[in-house]
Structures are given as C-alpha cells and as structure tokens.
FILUM-938398 format. One line per 10 residues: their letters; for each residue x, y, z of C-alpha. Coordinates in steps of 0.05 Angstrom, whole numbers. Layout:
<atoms>
A> X Y Z | ... $
</atoms>
This chain:
<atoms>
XXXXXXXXXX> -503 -1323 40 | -456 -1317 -19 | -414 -1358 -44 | -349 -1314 -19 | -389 -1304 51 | -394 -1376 59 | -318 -1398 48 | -304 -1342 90 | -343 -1371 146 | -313 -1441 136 $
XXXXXXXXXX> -246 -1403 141 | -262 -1380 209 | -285 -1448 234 | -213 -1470 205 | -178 -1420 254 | -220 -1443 320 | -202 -1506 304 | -132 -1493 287 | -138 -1460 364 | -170 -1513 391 $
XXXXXXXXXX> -118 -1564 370 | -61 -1517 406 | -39 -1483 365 | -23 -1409 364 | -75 -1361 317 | -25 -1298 315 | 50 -1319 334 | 106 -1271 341 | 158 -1291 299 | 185 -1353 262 $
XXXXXXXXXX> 261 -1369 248 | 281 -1395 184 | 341 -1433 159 | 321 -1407 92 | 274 -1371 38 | 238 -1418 -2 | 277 -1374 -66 | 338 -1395 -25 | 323 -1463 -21 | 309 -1471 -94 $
XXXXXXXXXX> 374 -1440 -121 | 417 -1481 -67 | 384 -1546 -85 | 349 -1534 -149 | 395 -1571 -191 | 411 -1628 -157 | 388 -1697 -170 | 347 -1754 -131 | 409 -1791 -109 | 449 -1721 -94 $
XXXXXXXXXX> 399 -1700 -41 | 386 -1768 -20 | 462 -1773 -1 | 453 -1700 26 | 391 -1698 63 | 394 -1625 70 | 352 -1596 136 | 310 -1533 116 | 270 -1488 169 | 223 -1444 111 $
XXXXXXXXXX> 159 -1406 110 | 112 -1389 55 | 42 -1370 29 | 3 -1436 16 | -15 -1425 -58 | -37 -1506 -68 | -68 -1568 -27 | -62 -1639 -54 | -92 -1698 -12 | -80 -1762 -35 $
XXXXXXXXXX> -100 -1806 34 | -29 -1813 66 | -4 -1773 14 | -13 -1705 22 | 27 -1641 -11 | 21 -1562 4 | 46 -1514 -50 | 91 -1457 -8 | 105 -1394 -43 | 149 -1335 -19 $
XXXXXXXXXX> 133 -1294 -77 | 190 -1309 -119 | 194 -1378 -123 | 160 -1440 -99 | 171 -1507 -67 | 129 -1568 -53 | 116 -1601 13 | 101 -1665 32 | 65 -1682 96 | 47 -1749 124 $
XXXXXXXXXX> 7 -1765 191 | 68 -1818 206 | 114 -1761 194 | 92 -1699 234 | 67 -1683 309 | -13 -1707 322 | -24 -1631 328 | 16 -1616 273 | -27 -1659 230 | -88 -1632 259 $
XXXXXXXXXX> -71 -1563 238 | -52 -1585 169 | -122 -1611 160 | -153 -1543 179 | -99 -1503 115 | -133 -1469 68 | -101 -1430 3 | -74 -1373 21 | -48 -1390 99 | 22 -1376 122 $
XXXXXXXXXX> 59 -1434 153 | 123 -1451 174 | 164 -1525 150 | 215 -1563 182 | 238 -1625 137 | 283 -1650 91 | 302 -1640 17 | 293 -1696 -30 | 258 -1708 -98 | 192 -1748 -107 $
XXXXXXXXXX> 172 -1804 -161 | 159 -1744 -208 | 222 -1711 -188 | 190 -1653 -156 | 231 -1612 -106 | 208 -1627 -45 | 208 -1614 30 | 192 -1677 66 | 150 -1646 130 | 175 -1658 209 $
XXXXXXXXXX> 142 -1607 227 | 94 -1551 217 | 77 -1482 244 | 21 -1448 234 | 27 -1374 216 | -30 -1339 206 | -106 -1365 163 | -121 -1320 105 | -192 -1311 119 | -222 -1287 49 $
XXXXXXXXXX> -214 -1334 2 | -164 -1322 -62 | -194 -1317 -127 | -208 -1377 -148 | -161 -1370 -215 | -109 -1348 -168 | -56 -1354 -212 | -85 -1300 -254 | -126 -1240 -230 | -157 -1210 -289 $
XXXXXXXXXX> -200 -1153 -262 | -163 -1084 -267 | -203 -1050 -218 | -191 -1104 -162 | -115 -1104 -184 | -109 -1025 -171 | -157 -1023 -118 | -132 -1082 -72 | -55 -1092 -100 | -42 -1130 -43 $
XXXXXXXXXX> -83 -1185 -77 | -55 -1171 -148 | 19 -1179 -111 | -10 -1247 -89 | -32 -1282 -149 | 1 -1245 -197 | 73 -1248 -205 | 79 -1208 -264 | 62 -1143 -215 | 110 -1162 -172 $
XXXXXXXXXX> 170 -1167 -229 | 143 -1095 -245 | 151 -1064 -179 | 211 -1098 -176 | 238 -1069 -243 | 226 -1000 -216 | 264 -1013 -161 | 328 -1035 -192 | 309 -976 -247 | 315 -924 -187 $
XXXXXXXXXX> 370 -956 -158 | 407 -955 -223 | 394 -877 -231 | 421 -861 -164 | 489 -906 -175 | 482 -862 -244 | 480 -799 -215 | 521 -815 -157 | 586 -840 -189 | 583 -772 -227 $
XXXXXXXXXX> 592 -731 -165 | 517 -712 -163 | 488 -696 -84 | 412 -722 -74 | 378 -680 -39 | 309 -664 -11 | 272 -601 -27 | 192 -581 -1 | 133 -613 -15 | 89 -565 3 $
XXXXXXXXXX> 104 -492 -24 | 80 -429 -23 | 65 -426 -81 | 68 -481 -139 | 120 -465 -194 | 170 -499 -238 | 116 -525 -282 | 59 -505 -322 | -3 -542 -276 | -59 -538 -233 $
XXXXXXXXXX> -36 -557 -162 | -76 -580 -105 | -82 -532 -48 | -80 -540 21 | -78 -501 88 | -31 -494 150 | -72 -482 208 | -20 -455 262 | 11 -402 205 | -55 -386 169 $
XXXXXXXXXX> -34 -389 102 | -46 -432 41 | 3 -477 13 | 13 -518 -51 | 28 -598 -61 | 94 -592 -108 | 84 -593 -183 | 153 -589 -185 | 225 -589 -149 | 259 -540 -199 $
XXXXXXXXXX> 256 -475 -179 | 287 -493 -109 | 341 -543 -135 | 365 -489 -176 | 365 -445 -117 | 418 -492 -89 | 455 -490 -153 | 451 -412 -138 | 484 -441 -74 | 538 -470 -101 $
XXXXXXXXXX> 520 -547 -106 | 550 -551 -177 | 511 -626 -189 | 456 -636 -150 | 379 -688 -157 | 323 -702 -130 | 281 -773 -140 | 210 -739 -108 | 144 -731 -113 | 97 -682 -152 $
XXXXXXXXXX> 23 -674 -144 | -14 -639 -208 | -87 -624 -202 | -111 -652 -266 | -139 -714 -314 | -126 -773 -298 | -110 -820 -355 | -67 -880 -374 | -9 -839 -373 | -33 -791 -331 $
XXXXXXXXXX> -35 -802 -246 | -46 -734 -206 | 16 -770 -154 | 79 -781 -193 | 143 -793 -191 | 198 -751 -219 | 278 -745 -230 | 305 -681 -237 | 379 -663 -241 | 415 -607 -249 $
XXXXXXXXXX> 495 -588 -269 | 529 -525 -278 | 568 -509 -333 | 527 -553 -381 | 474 -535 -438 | 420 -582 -463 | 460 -612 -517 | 506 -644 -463 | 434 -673 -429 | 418 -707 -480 $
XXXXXXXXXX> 479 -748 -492 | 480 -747 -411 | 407 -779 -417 | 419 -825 -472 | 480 -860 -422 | 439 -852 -363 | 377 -893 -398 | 419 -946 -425 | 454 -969 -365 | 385 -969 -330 $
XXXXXXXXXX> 345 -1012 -380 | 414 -1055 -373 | 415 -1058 -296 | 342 -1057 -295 | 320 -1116 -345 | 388 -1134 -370 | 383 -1115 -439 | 377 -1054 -482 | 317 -1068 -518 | 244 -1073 -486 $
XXXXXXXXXX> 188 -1104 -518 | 125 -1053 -520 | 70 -1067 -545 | 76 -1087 -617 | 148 -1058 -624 | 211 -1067 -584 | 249 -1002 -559 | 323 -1002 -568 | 363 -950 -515 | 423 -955 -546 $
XXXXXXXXXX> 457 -893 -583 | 448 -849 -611 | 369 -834 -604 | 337 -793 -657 | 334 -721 -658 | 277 -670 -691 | 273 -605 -689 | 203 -577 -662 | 178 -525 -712 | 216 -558 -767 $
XXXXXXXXXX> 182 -630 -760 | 108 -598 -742 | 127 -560 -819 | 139 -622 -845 | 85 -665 -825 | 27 -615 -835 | 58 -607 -903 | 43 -679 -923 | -21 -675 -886 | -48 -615 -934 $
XXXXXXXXXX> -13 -638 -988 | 24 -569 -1003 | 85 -525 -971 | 91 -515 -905 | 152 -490 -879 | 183 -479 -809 | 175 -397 -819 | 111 -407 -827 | 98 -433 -751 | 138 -369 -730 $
XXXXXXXXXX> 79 -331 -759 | 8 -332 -714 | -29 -318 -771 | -5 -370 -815 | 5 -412 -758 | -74 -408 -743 | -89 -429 -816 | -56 -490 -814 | -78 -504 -741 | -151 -497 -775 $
XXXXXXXXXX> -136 -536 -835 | -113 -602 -795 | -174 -585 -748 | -129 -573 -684 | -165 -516 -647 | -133 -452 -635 | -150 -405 -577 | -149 -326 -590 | -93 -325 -523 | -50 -372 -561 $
XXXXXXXXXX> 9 -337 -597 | 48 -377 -661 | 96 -418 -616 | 32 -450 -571 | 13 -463 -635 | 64 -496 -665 | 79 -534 -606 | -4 -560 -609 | 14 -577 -680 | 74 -621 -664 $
XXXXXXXXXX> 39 -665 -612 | -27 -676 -652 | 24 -696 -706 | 76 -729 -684 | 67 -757 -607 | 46 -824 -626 | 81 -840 -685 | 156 -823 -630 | 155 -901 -612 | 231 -906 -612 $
XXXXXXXXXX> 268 -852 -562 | 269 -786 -596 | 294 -716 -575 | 246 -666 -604 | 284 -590 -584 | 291 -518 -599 | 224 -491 -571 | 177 -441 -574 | 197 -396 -530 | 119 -374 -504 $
XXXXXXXXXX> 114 -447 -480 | 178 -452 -438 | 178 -400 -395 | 238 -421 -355 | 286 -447 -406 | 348 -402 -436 | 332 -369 -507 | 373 -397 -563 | 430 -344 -577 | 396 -293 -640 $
XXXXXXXXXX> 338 -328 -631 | 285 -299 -592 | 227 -346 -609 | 266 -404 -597 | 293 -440 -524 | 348 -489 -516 | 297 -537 -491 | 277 -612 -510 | 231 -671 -490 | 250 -745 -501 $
XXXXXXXXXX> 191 -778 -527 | 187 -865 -527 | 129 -900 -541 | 85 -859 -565 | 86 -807 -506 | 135 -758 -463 | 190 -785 -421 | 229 -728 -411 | 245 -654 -406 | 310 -616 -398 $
XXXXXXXXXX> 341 -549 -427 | 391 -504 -421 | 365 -453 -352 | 339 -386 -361 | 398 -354 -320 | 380 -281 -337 | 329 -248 -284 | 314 -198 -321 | 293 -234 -375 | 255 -292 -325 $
XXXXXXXXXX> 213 -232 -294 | 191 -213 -370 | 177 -290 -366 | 138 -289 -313 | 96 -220 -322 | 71 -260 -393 | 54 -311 -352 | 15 -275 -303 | -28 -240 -365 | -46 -306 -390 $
XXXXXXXXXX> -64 -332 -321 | -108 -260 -316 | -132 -291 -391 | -161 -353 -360 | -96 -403 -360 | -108 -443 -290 | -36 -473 -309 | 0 -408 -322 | 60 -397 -276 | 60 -348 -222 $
XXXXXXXXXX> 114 -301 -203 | 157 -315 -153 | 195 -258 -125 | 244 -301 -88 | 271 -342 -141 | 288 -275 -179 | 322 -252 -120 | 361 -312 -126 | 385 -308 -193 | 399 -238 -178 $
XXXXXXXXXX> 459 -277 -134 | 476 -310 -198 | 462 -377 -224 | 515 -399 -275 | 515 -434 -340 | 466 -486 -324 | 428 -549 -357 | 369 -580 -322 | 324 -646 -334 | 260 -678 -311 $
XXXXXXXXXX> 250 -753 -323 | 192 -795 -312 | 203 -844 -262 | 132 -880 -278 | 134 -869 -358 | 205 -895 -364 | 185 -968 -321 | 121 -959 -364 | 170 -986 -425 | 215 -1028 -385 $
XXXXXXXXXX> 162 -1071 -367 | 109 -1069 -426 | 56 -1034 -379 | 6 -1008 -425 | -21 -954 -358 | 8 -921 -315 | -35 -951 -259 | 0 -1015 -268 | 70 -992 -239 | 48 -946 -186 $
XXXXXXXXXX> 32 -990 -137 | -31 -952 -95 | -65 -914 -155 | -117 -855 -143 | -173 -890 -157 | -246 -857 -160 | -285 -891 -94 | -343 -938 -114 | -414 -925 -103 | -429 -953 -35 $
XXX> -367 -990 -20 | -324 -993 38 | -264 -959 9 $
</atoms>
C-alpha cells in the first residue's frame, strides 16, 4: 500500500470514529457569527489587554490547514481562503465529544468554532475553543508541502487542490474577477448594452480559424462552436443598438500553447459613429482604470520588466516598422513600398528565412514579417495599425488606400492583446472580401472565412460609421498578474488526458 493509500485509510478510520463519538459525518449547514477574514480585520489590530477587556464571541468555520499538540495545549490552524486564525482547544475547555472529535482532525477537515478572541503568550490571534463542529474529513491527504504545490500538471488538472494550498491562484482568479467587473462598470457608464449573441452558429465567421463542429440531431444540420461574436453584434448595430458588448466565449480548433487555449474568453465592443483611432484612445482609458480597479496600480510587474498602462501607449505603423526592422536585420534599405510589392516582399521574407507560401500575396507577407520581427520585442503596450488589407478581411480600407485597412492590434508583453478597426460597412466591397476568401479556402486555407449571405443582407440595411474591438480577457489578466501561461488564469484548462488515468 502506498504511502498516499495508507493516510487515506487512516483518514477513513478518523471519520468512523468521528461517527462513533456522535458526531455528524455530512451536516447540513453551519451558522456563523463571522468569516475567519472577518474576524481578522475586526480584531486584527487590537492588543492583549483590548480583547481581554472585550472578550469578543465568534461562531467561524474554516479549512484546517495546521495541528499543534502540546499535551493540554493544543492549537488548529483555520483557513477560509483568505486569511487565517489560530485556535486553541483544551479538554477542560470543550464538550467530552467535542474533544473526541478534535482528536480524530486531520489537515485539510472543515470544522466549525465557537470561542473567544484573545491573544496568546506569543501574541497570536486566537480563538479560545467552547466548542467544535465537525464539518466534513478531507479524505486524501494534502500535499505534504501544502503551502506550495509545485507540480503544473496537478495544479491545472485538479485546481481545486491548487485553490487549496496555493493562495497565489486564488489572488489570480480573483484579479480577473475584479478585471471583468471593471470592464463592465467601463462599458456600462458609457451607455454600452451587454448583450448575448449564439454560441453555436451556422457557420463560424468573424475570425480567421478552424472551429470545432458539432451536430443538432432534431434539425439535422451541422453547427459551429463560436470563433467569434462579431458578425452578429454588428448585426445589432445594423439594428440600431448604437453601443453595444459582449464578455463571451470563443472556441478555435487549434494549438494549444502558453498563450494559446482552444476555450477563451473574449471582449468585444462595438460603437457607431466611431473609427479606430477613437478605439485606441477608448482602449488605452478602458485598460488603465482596469489595471487600477483590478490591482490598484498602473504598472504590473511581468516577468523581468514592469508594464506601465498609463498614456499614451506607443504606436507603429505595420508595413513601416516590418521595413524598418528587416532593414537593420540585412544590413541595407528596406523600405515600406517595398512590402507593397510580392515580389520584393518574397525576397526579403527569404532573406530573414521566414517562409513564404506561393497563396500568400505582399500584405500576408508583410504582416509574417512584422510578427517574426517585432512580437516579442512589444513588451510595453503598443498599437501596431494600418493593415494589409488581404489579412483583414472585415475591416474598412483606409480612404486612397486600397492595400491598407484602418485596423490595429495592441500588443503587451511580448504577444497580442487586442484587435479593433474601423468596420467594413460597404457590402459590396465585404462580398469581394469574402469571394477572396473563399479562393484561398478552395487553395487549402482551413482558417479562411466563409461567406455568409446573411450578414451581407444585413449591411445591405445599412450599418453606419462604425469601430469595433476584441480584447483578450485571458491575455490581459495574463499581465495583471505575472502569469507566465495562459493555463494559470483559466481556471479548468484543456488538458490532454493521461495514459491510464481516471480523468
């Protein structure tokens, strides 16, 4: 029997004897006076003599994340997952059965405490013990470091666990939350509607990606897990909802990396009247206020550096800052015109070893160029806009400039965080969009968009002026909270199943 198996048994032998003394295995409920968090801000602060003139009554209830037996003396450490209290239990002090129980506690238990506040010797806060309920054994022992659970895989895989004896996950998750809440209050206070648009579709558009596929049994048809919410939320700006958002989620068929989960979590916004230029200084407000409301402060350690939110963020142009680099790269001239060219384009795709597919026109190119280039070196937010037009086939050409969209990405740390432009309003020019499309799919592209017929007939009713932006949800908590992956702030990662195990 292993080591695990056999305080697992002894566990179980804990509980029938925890029975057997009268007590409970599975209660309903438990009523407390207070969190342990509670009781530590109320009383936290106040001296020996204080709570001694006090003697302050508390009902709590905690995970048991420490045992101390000293003879009479004995102490439990109770946890509620944000803060944590000792206890002090005597035989002289609690119920016979009461004591009994306490003697059959392992790490990890739930119980309930009734005592009162006072500090020991040491000037520990502590709950002298009346009385104590049991709650409920935790039958699989905690890892023995539980104050530190180092193994990834067991983090992602059980993050009930890593929530246990890791409070760093928890601030994470918690982060998020405030990060999500902030974007709504955001949005909200500027007269945006949330809304909630289909996750599965009939077919998968407003991104380039391979979707996952699945049928409906009663209709007989196939539909598509979301890549993305844009094609329908700017139906409903067709509709008339002037400001309008979605928090959702999309589901893209592919890799899976540390920025990369095929179950995400997006923002996308969209307001009439507006052009991408306004997005950005929209986005560079928006992300301020939530790092702010999220962690307090505008700059974020990551990694080696420390991001800064506040304004202005930097701004390069696409074609201009691929020119640039590749110039110093090669060590001669390289201009922007020269990325308009496929030709020339090709040559210095070659020369910098970036492979170039026959299908690939000079603006796929260019835009291959810039990210081999230039991702990882974006550390500090940066707009990168203007374009290729053949690799945004939904975003509004720049005016005399065919080649080129009103369309950028914010880039932080070293990869993507968001992507807005300036909407493709014209149908007639989105069905020449789309029939490209189509021949590249026809080419081979599994990620190529596919026409939709009712979204045409929608702008066809006229969408106005309109800019429109993605944000990633993940990616942006990613560099509030120094998570290196983007497993560590989703909180039930695809994870591929092990080899003969139960999950």
């Amino acid at each position: 029997m292993s080591n695990e198996a056999e305080q697992a048994a002894q566990r179980k032998a804990n509980l029938d004897e925890i029975v057997r003394a009268g007590a409970a295995p599975y209660p309903h409920r438990f009523d407390r006076t207070a969190s342990v968090t509670a009781i530590v801000e109320a009383h936290g602060s106040k001296t020996g003599e204080v709570l001694e003139g006090e003697r302050p009554e508390v009902t709590t209830a905690g995970r048991i994340l420490g045992l101390r037996t000293f003879g009479k003396a004995n102490f439990i450490v109770l946890d509620d997952g944000h803060e944590r209290v000792q206890v002090y239990v005597r035989a002289d002090s609690v119920s016979a059965q009461d004591f009994a129980v306490f003697t059959r506690l392992d790490v990890g238990d739930y119980i309930g405490v009734t005592g009162r506040v006072f500090r020991t010797k040491t000037k520990e806060l502590t709950i002298w013990a009346s009385a104590l309920t049991f709650l409920v054994k935790c039958l699989l022992p905690l890892p023995e470091k539980w104050h530190g659970l180092a193994d990834v895989e067991i983090r992602y895989r059980q993050r009930y666990l890593d929530l246990i004896v890791n409070p760093e996950s928890r601030r994470v998750f918690e982060v998020r939350a405030r990060a999500v809440a902030a974007i709504r209050a955001f949005l909200n206070r500027r007269g945006f509607l949330e809304v909630e648009t289909p996750m599965m579709q009939p077919m998968a558009g407003g991104a380039l990606a391979r979707p996952f596929i699945t049928h409906h049994n009663a209709l007989d048809i196939d539909l598509y897990l979301r890549i993305a919410p844009e094609l329908y939320l700017k139906r409903l700006t067709v509709g008339g909802f002037e400001r309008v958002y979605e928090i959702n989620r999309n589901f893209r068929n592919e890799g899976i990396s540390t920025g990369h989960n095929p179950e995400f979590t997006m923002l996308e916004f969209y307001e009439a009247y507006v052009d991408y230029d306004h997005l950005m200084r929209m986005t560079e407000a928006m992300l301020a206020e939530v790092a702010h409301e999220a962690i307090g402060t505008l700059e974020a350690p990551f990694g080696d550096h420390v991001i800064s939110f506040a304004s202005p963020f930097r701004r390069l142009s696409l074609r201009h800052a691929a020119a640039e680099a590749a110039a110093v790269k090669l060590d001669r001239v390289v201009t922007a015109d020269d990325l308009r060219d496929r030709a020339r384009a090709a040559e210095v795709a070659r020369a910098l070893g970036v492979e170039v597919e026959s299908a690939h026109g000079a603006g796929r190119i260019a835009a291959a160029l810039f990210e081999v280039l230039w991702e990882d070196r974006l550390v500090q937010p940066t707009f990168v806009f203007d374009f290729p037009t053949e690799v945004s086939p939904l975003s509004k050409q720049k005016a005399g400039d065919p080649d080129t969209v009103e369309r950028f990405e914010l880039y932080a740390g070293g990869f993507e965080v968001a992507n807005g432009f300036s909407e493709l309003n014209d149908p007639a020019e989105q069905r020449r969009r789309f029939e490209a499309q189509l021949r590249d799919r026809a080419a081979g592209d599994a990620e190529a968009h596919a026409m939709d017929e009712d979204y045409l007939r929608a702008l066809e009713y006229g969408l106005p002026p309109t800019g429109g932006e993605g944000i990633g949800i993940d990616r942006l908590v990613m560099l509030l909270t120094n998570s290196r992956s983007i497993r560590d702030v989703i909180l039930f990662p695809l994870m591929k199943p092990r080899v003969g195990a139960p999950d």
